[in-house]
Backbone bond lengths (Angstrom), bond angles and torsions (degrees), N, CA, C in turn:
res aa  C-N    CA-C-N  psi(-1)  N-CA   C-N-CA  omega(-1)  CA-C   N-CA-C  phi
1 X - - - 1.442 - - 1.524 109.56 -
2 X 1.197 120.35 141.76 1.667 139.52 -177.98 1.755 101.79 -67.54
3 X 1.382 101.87 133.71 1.675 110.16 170.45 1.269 80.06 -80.21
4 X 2.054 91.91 149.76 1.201 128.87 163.32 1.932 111.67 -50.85
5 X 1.167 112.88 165.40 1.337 98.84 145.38 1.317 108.66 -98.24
6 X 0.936 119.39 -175.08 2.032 139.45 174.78 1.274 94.65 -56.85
7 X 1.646 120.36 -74.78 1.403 136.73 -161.84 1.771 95.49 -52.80
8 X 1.087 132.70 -39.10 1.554 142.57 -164.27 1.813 100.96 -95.08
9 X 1.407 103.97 -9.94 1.712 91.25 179.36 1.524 96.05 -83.16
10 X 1.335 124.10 -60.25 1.667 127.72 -160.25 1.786 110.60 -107.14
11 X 1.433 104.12 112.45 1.209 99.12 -175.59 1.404 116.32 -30.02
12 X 1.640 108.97 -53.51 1.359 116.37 -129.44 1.896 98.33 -67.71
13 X 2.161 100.73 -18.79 1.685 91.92 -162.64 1.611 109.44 -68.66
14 X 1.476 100.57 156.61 1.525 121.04 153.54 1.667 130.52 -25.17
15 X 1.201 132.01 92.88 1.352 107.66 166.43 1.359 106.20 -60.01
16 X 1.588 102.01 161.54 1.383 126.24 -178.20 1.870 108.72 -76.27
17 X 1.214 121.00 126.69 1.418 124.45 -171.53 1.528 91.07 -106.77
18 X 1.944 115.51 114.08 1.344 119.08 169.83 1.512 112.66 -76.93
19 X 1.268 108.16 4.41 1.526 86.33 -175.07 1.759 81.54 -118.21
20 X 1.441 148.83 31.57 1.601 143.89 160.24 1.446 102.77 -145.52
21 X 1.229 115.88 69.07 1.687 122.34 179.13 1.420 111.59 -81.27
22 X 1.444 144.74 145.70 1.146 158.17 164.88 1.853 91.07 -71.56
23 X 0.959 105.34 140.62 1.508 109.74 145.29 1.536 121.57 -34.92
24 X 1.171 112.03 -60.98 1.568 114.52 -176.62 1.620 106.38 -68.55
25 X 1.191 116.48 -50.92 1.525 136.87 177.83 1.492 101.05 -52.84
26 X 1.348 120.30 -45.13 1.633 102.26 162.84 1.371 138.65 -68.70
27 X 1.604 102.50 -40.31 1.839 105.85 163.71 1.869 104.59 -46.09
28 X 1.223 82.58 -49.86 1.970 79.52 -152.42 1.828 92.20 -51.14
29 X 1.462 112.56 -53.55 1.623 96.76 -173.02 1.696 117.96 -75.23
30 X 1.305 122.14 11.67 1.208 111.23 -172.37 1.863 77.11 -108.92
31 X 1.327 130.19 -36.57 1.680 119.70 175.02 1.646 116.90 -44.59
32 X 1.582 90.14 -46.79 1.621 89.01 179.86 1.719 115.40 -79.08
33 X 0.853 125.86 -10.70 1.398 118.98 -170.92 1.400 114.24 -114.40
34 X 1.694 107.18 -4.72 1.546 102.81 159.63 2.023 126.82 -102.72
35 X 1.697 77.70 -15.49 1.703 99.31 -179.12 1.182 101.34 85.04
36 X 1.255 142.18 0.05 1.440 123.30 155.85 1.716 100.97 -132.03
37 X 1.361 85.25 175.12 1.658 103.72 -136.96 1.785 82.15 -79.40
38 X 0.992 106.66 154.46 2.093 115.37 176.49 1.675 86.84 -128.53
39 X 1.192 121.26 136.39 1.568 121.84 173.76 1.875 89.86 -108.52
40 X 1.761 79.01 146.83 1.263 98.11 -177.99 1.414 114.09 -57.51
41 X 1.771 117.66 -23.85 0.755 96.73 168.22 1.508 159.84 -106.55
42 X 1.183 101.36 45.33 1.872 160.78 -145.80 1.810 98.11 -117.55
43 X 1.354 112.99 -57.64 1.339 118.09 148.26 1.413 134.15 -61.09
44 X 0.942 122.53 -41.17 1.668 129.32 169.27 1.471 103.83 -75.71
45 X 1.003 129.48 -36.57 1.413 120.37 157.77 1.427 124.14 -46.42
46 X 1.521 113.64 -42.89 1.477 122.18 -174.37 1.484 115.10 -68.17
47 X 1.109 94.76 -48.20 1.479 114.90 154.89 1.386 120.52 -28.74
48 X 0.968 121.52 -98.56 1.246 134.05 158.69 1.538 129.90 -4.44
49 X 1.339 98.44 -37.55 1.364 148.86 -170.19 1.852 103.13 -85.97
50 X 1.134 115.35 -31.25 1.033 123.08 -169.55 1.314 141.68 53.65
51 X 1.795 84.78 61.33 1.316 120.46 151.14 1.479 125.81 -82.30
52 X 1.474 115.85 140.14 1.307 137.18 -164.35 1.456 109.77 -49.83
53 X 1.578 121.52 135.80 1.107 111.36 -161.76 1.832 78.72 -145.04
54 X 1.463 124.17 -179.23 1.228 124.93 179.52 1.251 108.33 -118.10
55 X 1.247 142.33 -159.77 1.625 127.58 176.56 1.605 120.67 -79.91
56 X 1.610 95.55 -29.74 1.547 98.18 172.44 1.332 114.34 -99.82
57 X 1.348 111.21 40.30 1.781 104.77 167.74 1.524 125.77 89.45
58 X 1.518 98.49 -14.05 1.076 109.02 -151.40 2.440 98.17 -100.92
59 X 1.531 106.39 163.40 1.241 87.05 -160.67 1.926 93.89 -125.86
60 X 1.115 78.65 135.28 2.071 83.39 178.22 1.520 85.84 -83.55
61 X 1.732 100.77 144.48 1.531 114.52 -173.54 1.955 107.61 -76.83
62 X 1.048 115.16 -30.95 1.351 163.19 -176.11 1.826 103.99 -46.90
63 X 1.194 83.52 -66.42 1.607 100.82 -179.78 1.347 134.67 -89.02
64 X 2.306 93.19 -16.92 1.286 95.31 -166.05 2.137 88.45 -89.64
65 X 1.782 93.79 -20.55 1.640 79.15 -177.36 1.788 120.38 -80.53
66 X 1.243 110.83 -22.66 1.708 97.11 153.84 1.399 130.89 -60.42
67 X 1.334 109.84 -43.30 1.380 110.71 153.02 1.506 122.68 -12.84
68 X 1.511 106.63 -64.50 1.402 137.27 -149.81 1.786 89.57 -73.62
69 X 1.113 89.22 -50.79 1.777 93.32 -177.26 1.193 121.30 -65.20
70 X 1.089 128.03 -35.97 1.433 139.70 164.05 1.651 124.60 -51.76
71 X 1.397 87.86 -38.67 1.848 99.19 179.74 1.564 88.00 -78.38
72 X 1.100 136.08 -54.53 1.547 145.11 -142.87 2.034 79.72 -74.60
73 X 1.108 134.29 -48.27 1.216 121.89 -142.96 1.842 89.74 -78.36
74 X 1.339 122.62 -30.99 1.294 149.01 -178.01 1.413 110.09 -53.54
75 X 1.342 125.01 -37.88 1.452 140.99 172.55 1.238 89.87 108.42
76 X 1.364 139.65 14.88 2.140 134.37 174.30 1.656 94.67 -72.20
């Protein structure tokens, strides 16, 4: 039988919104969905880096992965 997720154990939690990610909230779903671990601070780097962020800090998954492609096509 399949583990729950977190969000699927307790009604009451939050699903995860890909387009209003926390910094941390993005490592953790970009860890699970690549199978190896991305440290947050790998993201705060990108950041930094000046990657797309929204007014409250927060990061659309969307934008931050074209982003990603763009630097990558760049040789970053």
């Amino acid at each position: 039988m399949k583990k729950k997720s977190a969000a699927m154990k307790s009604p009451s939690a939050k699903p995860i919104d890909p387009n209003r990610l926390t910094p941390s909230q993005a490592a953790q779903l970009l860890s699970a969905a690549a199978g190896v671990r991305v440290p947050l601070e790998q993201i705060e780097a990108d950041l930094a880096a000046g990657a797309p962020t929204q007014s409250d800090g927060t990061i659309n998954l969307v934008h931050y992965a074209a982003w990603l492609v763009k630097e990558m096509s760049r040789g970053h």
